[in-house]
C-alpha positions as a Markdown table, in Angstrom:
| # | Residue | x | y | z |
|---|---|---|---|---|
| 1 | Unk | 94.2 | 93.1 | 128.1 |
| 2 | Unk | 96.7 | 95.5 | 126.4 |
| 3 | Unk | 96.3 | 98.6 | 126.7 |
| 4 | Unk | 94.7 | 101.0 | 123.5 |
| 5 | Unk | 98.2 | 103.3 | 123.9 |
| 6 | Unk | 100.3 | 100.1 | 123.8 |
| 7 | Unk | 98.2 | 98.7 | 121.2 |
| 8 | Unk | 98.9 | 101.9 | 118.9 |
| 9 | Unk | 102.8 | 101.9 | 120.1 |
| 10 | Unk | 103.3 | 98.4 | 119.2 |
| 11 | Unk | 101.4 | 99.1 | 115.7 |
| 12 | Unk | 103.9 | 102.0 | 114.4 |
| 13 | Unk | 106.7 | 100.0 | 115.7 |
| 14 | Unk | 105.9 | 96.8 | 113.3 |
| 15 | Unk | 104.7 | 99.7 | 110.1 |
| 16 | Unk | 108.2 | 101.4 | 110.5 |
| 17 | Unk | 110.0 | 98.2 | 110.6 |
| 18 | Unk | 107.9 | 97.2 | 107.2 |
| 19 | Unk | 109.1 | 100.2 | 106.0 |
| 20 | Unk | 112.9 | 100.0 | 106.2 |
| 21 | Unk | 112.3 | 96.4 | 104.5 |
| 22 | Unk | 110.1 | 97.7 | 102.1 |
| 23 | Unk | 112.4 | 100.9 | 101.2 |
| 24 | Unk | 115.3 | 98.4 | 101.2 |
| 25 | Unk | 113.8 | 96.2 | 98.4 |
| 26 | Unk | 112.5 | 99.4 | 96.7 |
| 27 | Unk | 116.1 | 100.4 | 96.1 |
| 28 | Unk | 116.9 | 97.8 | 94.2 |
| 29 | Unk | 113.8 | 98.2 | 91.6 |
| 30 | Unk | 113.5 | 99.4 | 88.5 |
| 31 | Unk | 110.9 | 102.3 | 89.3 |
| 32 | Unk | 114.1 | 103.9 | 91.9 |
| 33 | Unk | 116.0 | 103.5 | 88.4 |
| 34 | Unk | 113.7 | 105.3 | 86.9 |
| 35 | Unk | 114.1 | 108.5 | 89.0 |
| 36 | Unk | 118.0 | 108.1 | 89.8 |
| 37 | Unk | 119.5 | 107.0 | 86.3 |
| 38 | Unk | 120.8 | 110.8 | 86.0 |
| 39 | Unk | 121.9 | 112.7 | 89.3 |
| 40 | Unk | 119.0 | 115.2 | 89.0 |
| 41 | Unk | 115.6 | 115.5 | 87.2 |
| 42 | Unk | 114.8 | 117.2 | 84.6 |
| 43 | Unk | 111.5 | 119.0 | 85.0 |
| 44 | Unk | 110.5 | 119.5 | 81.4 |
| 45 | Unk | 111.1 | 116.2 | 80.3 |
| 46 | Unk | 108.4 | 114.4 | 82.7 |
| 47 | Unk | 105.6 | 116.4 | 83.4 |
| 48 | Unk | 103.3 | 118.8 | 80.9 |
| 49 | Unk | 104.0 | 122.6 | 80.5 |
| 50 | Unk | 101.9 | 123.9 | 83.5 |
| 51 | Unk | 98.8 | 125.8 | 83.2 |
| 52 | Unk | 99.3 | 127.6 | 86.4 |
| 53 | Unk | 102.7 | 129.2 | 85.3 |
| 54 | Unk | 103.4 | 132.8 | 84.5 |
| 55 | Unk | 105.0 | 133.6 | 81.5 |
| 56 | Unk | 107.2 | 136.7 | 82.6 |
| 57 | Unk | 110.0 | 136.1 | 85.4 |
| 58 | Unk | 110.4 | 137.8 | 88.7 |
| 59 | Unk | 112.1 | 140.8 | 86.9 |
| 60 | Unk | 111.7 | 142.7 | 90.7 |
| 61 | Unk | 113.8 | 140.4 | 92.5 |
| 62 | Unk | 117.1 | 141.4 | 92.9 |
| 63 | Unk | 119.0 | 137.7 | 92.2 |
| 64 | Unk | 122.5 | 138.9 | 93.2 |
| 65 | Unk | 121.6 | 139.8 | 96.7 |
| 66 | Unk | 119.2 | 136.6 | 97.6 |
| 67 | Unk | 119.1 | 135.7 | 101.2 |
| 68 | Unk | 117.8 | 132.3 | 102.5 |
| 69 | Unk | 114.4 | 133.5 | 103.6 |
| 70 | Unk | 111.3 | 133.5 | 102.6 |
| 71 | Unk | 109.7 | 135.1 | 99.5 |
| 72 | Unk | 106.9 | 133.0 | 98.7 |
| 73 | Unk | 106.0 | 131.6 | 95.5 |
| 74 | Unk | 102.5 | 132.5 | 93.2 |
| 75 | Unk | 101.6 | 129.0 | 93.5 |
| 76 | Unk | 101.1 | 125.6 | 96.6 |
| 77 | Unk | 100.2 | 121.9 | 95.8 |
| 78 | Unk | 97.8 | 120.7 | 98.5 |
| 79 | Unk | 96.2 | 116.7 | 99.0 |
| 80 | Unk | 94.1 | 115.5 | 101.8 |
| 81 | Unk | 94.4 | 111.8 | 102.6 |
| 82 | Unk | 91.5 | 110.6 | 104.7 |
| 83 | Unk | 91.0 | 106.2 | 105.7 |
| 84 | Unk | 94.3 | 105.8 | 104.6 |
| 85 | Unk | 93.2 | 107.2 | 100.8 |
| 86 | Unk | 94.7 | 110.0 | 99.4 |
| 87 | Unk | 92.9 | 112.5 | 97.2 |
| 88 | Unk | 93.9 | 114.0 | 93.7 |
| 89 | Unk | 95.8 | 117.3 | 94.7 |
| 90 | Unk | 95.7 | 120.2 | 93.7 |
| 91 | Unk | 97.4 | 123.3 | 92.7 |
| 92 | Unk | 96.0 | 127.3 | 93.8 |
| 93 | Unk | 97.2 | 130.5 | 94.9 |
| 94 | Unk | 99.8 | 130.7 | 98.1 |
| 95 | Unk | 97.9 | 131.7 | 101.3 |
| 96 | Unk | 96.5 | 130.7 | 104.2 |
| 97 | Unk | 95.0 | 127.3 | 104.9 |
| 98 | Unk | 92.3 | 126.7 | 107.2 |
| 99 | Unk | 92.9 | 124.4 | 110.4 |
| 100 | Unk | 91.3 | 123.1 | 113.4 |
| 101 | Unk | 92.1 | 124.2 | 116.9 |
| 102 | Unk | 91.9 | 120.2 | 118.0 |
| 103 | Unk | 94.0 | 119.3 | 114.6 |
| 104 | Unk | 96.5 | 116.4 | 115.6 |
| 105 | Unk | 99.5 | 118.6 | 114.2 |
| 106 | Unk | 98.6 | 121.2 | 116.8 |
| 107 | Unk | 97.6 | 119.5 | 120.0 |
| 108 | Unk | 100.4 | 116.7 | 119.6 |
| 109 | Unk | 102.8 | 117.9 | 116.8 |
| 110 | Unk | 102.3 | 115.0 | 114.4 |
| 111 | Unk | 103.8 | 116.5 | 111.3 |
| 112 | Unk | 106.6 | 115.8 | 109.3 |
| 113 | Unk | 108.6 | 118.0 | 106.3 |
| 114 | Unk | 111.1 | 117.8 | 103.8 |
| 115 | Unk | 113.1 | 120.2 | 101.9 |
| 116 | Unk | 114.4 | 120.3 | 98.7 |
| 117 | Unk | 115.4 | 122.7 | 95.5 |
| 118 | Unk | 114.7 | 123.3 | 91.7 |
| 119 | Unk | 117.7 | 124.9 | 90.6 |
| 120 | Unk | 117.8 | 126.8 | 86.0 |
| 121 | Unk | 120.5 | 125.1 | 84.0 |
| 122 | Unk | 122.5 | 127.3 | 81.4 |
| 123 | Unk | 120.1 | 126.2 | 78.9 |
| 124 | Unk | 117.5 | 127.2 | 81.3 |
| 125 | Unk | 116.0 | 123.4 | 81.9 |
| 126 | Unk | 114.7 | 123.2 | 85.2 |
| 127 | Unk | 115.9 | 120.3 | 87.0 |
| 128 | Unk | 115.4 | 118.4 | 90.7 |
| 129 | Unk | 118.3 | 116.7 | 92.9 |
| 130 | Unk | 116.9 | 113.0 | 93.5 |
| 131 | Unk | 113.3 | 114.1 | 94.7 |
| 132 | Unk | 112.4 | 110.1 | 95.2 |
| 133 | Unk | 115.2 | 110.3 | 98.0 |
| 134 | Unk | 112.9 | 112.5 | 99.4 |
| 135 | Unk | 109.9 | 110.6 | 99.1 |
| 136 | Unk | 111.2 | 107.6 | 100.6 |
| 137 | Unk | 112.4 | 109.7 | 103.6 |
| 138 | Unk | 108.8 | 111.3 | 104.0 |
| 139 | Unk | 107.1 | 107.6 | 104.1 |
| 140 | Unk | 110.1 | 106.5 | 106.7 |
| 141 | Unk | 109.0 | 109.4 | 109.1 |
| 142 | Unk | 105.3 | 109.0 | 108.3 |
| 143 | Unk | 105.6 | 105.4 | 109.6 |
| 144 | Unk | 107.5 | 106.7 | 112.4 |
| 145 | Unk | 105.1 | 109.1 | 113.3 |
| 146 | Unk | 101.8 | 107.1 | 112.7 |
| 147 | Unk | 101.1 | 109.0 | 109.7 |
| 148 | Unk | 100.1 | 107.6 | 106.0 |
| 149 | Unk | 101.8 | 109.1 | 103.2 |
| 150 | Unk | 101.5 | 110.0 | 99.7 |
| 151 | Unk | 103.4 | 107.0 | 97.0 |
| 152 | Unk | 106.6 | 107.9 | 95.7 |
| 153 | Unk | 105.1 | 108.9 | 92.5 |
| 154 | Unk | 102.3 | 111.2 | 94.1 |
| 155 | Unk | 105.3 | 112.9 | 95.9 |
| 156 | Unk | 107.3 | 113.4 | 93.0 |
| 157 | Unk | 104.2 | 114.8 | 91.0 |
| 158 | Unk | 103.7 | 117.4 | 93.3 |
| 159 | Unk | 106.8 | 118.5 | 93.5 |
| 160 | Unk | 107.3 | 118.7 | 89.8 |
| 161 | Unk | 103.6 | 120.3 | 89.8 |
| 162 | Unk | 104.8 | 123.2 | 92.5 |
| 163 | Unk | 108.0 | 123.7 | 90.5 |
| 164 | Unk | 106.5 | 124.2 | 87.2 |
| 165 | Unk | 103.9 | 126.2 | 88.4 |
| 166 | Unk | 106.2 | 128.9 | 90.2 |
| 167 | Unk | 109.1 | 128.4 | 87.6 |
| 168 | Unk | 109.4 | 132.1 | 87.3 |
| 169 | Unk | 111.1 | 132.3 | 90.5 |
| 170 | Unk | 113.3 | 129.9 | 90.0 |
| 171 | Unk | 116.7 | 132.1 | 89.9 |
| 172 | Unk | 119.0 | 132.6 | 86.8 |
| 173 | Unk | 122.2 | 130.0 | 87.0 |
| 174 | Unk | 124.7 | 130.3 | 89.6 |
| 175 | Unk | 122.0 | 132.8 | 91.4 |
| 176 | Unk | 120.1 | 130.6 | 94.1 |
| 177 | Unk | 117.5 | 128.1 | 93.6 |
| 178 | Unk | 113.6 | 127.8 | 94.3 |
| 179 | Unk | 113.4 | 126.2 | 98.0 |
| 180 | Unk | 110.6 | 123.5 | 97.8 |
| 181 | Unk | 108.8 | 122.5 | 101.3 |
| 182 | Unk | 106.5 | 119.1 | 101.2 |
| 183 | Unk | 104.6 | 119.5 | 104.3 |
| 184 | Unk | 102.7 | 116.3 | 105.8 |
| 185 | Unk | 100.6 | 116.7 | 108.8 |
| 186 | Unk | 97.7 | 115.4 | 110.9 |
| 187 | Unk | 95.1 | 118.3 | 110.1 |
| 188 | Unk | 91.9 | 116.0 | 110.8 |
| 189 | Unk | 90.5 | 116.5 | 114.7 |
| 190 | Unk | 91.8 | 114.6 | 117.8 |
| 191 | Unk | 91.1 | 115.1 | 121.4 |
| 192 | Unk | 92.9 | 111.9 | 122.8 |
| 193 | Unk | 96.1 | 110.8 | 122.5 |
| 194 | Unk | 96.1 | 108.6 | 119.3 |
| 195 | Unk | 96.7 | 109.3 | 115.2 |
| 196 | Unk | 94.7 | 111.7 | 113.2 |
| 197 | Unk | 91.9 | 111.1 | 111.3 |
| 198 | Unk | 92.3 | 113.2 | 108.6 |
| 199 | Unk | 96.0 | 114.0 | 107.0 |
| 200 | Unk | 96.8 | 117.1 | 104.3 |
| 201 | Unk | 100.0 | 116.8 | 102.2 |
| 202 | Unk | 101.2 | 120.6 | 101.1 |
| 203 | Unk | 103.9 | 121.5 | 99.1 |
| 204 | Unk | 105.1 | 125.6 | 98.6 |
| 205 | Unk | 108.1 | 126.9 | 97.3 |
| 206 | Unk | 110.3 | 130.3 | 98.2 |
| 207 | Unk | 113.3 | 131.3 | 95.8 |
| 208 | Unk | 116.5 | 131.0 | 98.2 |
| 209 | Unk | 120.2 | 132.2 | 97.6 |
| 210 | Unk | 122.9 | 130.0 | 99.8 |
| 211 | Unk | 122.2 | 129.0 | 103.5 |
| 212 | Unk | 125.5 | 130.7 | 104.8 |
| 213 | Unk | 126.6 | 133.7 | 102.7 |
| 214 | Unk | 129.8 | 132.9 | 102.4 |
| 215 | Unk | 128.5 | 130.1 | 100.8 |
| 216 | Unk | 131.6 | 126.9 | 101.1 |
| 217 | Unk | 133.9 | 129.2 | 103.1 |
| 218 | Unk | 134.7 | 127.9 | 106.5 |
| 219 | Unk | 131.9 | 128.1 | 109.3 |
| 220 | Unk | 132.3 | 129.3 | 112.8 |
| 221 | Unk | 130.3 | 127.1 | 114.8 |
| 222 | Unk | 128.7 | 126.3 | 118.7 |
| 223 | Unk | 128.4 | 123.3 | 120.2 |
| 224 | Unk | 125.5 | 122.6 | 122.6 |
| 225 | Unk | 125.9 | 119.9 | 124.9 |
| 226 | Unk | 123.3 | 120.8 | 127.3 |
| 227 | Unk | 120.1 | 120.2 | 125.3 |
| 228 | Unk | 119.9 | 117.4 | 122.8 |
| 229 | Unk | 117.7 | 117.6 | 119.7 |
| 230 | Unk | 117.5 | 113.6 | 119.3 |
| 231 | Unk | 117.3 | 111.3 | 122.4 |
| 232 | Unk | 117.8 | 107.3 | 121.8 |
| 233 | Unk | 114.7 | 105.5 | 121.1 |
| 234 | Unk | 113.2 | 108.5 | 120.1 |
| 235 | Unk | 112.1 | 110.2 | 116.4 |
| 236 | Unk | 115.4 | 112.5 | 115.6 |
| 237 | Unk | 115.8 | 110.3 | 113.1 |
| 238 | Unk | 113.2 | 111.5 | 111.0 |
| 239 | Unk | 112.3 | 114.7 | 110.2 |
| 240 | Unk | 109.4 | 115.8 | 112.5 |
| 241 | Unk | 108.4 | 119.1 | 113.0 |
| 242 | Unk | 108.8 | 118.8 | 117.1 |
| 243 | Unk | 112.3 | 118.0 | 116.2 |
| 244 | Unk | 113.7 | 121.9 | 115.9 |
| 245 | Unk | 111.7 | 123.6 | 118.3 |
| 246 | Unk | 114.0 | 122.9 | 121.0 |
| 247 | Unk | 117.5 | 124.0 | 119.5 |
| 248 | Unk | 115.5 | 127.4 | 117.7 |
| 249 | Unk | 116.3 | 129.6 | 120.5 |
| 250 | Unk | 119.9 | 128.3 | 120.7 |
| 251 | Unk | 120.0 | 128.5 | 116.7 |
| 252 | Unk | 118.7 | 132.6 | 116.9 |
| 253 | Unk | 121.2 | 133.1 | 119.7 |
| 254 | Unk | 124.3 | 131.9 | 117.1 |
| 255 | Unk | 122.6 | 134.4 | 114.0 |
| 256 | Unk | 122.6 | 137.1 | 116.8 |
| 257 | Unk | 126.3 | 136.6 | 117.5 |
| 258 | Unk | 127.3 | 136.3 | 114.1 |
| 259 | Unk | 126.0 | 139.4 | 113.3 |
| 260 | Unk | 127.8 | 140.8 | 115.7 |
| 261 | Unk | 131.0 | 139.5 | 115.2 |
| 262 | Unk | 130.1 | 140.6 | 111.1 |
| 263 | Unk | 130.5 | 144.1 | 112.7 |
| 264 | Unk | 133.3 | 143.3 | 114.8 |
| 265 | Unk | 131.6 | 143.3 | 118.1 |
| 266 | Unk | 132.2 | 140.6 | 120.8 |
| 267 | Unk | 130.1 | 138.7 | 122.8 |
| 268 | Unk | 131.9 | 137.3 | 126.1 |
| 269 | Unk | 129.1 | 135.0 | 126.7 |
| 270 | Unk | 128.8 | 133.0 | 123.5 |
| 271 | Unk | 131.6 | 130.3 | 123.0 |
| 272 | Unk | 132.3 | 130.4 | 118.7 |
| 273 | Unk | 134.4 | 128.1 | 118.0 |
């Protein structure tokens, strides 16, 4: 008899493969036209004024000295899936959610996220980069990971939802962009080794200048080739959150040197190259 593990191993393995072919054939439909006939998104045009919005901008902020960290938003988009079924979301004040200690994203790290931005035009439309892209990336690593995930349109409607909803800090033009973070994970809990039973799809938002502060100038950059993010056969191909923990001590170590070497200070052990 095969065993339960197998069982569940073999399972993902023929979902994910549905998935490529599915996401394949989606491509070439008239719903991914829908969401890629311009390069981005506008906001305004597809989704009602929100109710959740303030009216005034983030006058505080100070938009000409905006770091990539995190400043969060008034509002988060949360939907809990359950037998495969996904609930109507919903939006409400950023804070803290409530977890269990035996939650399948804690014990075993089944989770996945994306990332993505809302950036003000010079008319001040709000508009998104290709959010279905994102979408379709989220359902490849749910698949992946043994997860279910929210349609393509449930993902974009939260996204626009969040956006709208926290469009106050979206910077002025040229200044940054609001940061938007889909968050899937197994929340339901699990004692053995096996999927979930209960999933919750969250979506917050953070105004964020550029990554670097140089913004396109050239990069000094390490190279690890000691520890490896990604092994073959296994998920560094999707975006699972046990994918960085690995490489964040190594990733702290380079901001630590570069700030050094911003004040002109050397460190002998780190190789920049």
């Amino acid at each position: 008899m095969m065993r339960p593990a197998t069982m569940i191993r073999n399972a993902c393995l023929r979902n994910f493969s549905q998935s490529l072919r599915v996401g394949s054939a989606f491509l070439k439909s008239g719903d991914f036209c829908r969401y890629t006939s311009q390069a981005a998104a506008s906001l305004q045009q597809d989704c009602e004024p929100s109710a959740y919005s303030d009216d005034e901008s983030a006058d505080h902020m100070d938009w000409d000295n905006l770091g990539f960290g995190l400043t969060p938003a008034d509002y988060m988009y949360t939907m809990k899936c359950s037998n495969d079924y996904f609930e109507k979301g919903r939006l409400s004040r950023y804070g803290k959610i409530e977890l269990s200690p035996s939650s399948g994203v804690l014990n075993y790290g089944q989770g996945l996220f994306e990332g993505m931005k809302a950036y003000r035009k010079e008319d001040g439309q709000l508009v998104l980069f290709r959010p279905d892209q994102n979408a379709i990336r989220l359902q490849t690593g749910a698949e992946r990971m043994c997860m279910p995930s929210p349609s393509i349109d449930q993902f974009i409607d939260a996204v626009k939802q969040t956006a709208l909803a926290n469009k106050r800090w979206v910077p002025p033009p040229g200044k940054g962009s609001l940061y938007i973070r889909p968050l899937l994970v197994g929340s339901g809990p699990i004692l053995g080794l096996a999927p979930a039973p209960e999933y919750t799809f969250l979506v917050f938002a953070s105004p964020v200048g550029n990554y670097f502060k140089e913004g396109l100038a050239p990069l000094n950059l390490y190279v690890e080739d000691e520890f490896h993010r990604a092994t073959p056969g296994g998920a560094g191909g999707v975006k699972a959150i046990s994918n960085y923990a690995p490489v964040s001590e190594y990733f702290s170590l380079m901001l630590f040197a570069k700030k050094l070497n911003d004040h002109n200070t050397t460190l002998p052990a780190i190789s920049l190259i």
